[in-house]
C-alpha positions in Angstrom: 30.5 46.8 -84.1 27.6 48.3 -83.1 28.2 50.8 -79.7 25.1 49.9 -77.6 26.6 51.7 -74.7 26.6 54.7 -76.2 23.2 54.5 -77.5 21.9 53.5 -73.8 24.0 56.9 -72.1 22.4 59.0 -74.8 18.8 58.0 -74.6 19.7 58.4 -70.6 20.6 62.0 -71.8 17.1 62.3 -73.3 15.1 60.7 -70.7 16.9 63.6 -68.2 15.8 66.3 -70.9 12.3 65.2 -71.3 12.1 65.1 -67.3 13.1 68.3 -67.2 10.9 69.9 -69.6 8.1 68.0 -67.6 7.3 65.1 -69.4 6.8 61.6 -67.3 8.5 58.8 -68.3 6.8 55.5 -68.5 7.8 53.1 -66.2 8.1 50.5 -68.8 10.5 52.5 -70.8 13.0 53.2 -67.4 12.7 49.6 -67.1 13.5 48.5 -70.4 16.1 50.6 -70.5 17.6 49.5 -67.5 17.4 46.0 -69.0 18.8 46.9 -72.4 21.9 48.1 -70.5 22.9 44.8 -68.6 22.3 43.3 -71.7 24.7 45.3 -73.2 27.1 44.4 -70.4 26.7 40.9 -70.7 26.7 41.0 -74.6 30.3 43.0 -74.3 31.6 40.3 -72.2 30.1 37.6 -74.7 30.1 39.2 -78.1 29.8 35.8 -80.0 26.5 35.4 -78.6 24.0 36.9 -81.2 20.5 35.7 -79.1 21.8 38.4 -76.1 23.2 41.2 -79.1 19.4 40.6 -80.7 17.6 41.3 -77.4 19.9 44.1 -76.8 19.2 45.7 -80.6 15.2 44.6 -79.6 14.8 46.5 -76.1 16.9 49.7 -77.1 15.0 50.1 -80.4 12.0 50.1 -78.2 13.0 52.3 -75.9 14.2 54.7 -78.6 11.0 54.7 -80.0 9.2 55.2 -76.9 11.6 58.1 -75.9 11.4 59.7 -79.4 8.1 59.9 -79.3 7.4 61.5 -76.3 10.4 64.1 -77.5 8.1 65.1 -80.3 5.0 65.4 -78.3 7.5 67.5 -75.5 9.5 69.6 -77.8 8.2 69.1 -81.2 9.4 67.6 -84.8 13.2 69.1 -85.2 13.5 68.9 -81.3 12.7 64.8 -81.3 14.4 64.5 -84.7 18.0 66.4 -83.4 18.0 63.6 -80.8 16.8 60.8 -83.2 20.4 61.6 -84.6 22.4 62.0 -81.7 21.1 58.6 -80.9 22.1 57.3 -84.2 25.4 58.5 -84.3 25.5 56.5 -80.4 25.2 53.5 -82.1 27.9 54.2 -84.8 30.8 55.7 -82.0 33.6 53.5 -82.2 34.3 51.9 -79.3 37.0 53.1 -77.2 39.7 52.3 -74.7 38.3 55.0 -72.7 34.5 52.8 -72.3 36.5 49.6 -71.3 33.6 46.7 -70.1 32.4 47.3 -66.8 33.8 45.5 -63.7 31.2 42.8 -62.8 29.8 43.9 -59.1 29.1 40.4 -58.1 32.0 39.0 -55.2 32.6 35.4 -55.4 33.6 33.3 -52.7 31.6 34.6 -49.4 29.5 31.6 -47.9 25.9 31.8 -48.2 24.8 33.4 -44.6 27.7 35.6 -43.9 27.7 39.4 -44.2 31.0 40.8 -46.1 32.8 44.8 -46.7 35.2 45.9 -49.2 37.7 47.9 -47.8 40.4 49.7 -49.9 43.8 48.9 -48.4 44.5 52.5 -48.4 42.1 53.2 -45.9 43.6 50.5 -43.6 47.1 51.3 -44.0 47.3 53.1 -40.6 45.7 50.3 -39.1 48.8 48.0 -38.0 46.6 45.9 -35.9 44.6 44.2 -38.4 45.5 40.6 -38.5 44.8 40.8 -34.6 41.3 42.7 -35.2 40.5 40.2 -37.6 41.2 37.3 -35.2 39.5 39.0 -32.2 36.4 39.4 -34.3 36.5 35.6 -36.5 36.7 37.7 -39.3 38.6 36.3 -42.4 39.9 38.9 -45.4 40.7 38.2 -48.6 42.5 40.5 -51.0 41.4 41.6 -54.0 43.3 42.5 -57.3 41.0 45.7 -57.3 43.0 47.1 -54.5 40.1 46.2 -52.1 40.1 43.6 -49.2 36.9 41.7 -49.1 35.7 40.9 -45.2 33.6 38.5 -44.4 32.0 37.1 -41.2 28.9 37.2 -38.8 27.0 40.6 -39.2 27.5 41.5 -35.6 31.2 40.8 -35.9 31.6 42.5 -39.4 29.9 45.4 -37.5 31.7 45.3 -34.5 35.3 45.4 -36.5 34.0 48.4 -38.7 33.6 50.0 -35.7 36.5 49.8 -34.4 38.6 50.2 -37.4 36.5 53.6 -37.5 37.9 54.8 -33.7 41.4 53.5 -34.7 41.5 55.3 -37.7 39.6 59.0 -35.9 42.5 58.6 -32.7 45.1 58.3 -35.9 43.6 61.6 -37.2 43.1 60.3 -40.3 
């Protein structure tokens, strides 16, 4: 299986390189990039899908092409052709345990029109008081299996109870 991931963090690796040595990145090629890795987040999630996989291969070639370039004009032949390997050998990692797919950042289940915070539980475990916070405030929590409570509410009320969870906490000294 190809590892687009590791193609996309290497060609990131370049793009920082070439920036450094004082080259300017087109926008097109940030942006592709950008969009060749959601791809590949989507296509890890749905790897049976060979229309996302074929955009994927599409964008990244480009981008690769784009960036190599540039690291020739920048740094010269052996310079563009060192990374034109590195980039290769991206694509041919195996993919590991320590890569696992990426935790979507989308939260379900908030009402359209109310404002939400993800709290670790950590961070509230000194405050005893919640349920009644929550209350005072029409505040309604959910827990997450992240080890995050997801808050939702009116803005001014979500505001309002960070707030005060943030004086509770500073009198508890911690």
């Amino acid at each position: 299986m190809t590892n687009y991931s590791a193609a996309a963090r290497t060609m990131d690796e370049l793009m920082l390189e070439l920036i450094e040595k004082g080259a300017t990145i087109p926008p097109h090629v940030v942006s592709d990039l950008k969009s060749g890795r959601s791809l590949t987040n989507i296509w890890l999630r749905k790897t049976d899908d060979a229309d996302i996989e074929m955009k994927t291969m599409t964008i990244l070639q480009n981008v690769e092409m784009n960036l190599l370039s540039l690291a020739e004009v920048v740094g010269g032949v052996e310079y563009a052709d060192g990374w034109q390997k590195k980039i290769g050998g991206a694509y041919l990692e195996e993919a590991t345990s320590a890569s696992p797919v990426p935790a979507s950042k989308f939260v379900s289940g908030v009402p359209k029109g109310k404002h939400w915070v993800r709290v670790k539980k950590i961070e509230l475990k000194a405050v005893r008081e919640l349920d009644t916070l929550l209350g005072e405030f029409t505040l309604s929590a959910l827990e997450q299996e992240d080890g995050y409570i997801l808050i939702q509410g009116d803005k001014e009320n979500v505001s309002a109870f960070l707030k005060a969870i943030r004086q509770i906490i500073g009198k508890n000294g911690e």
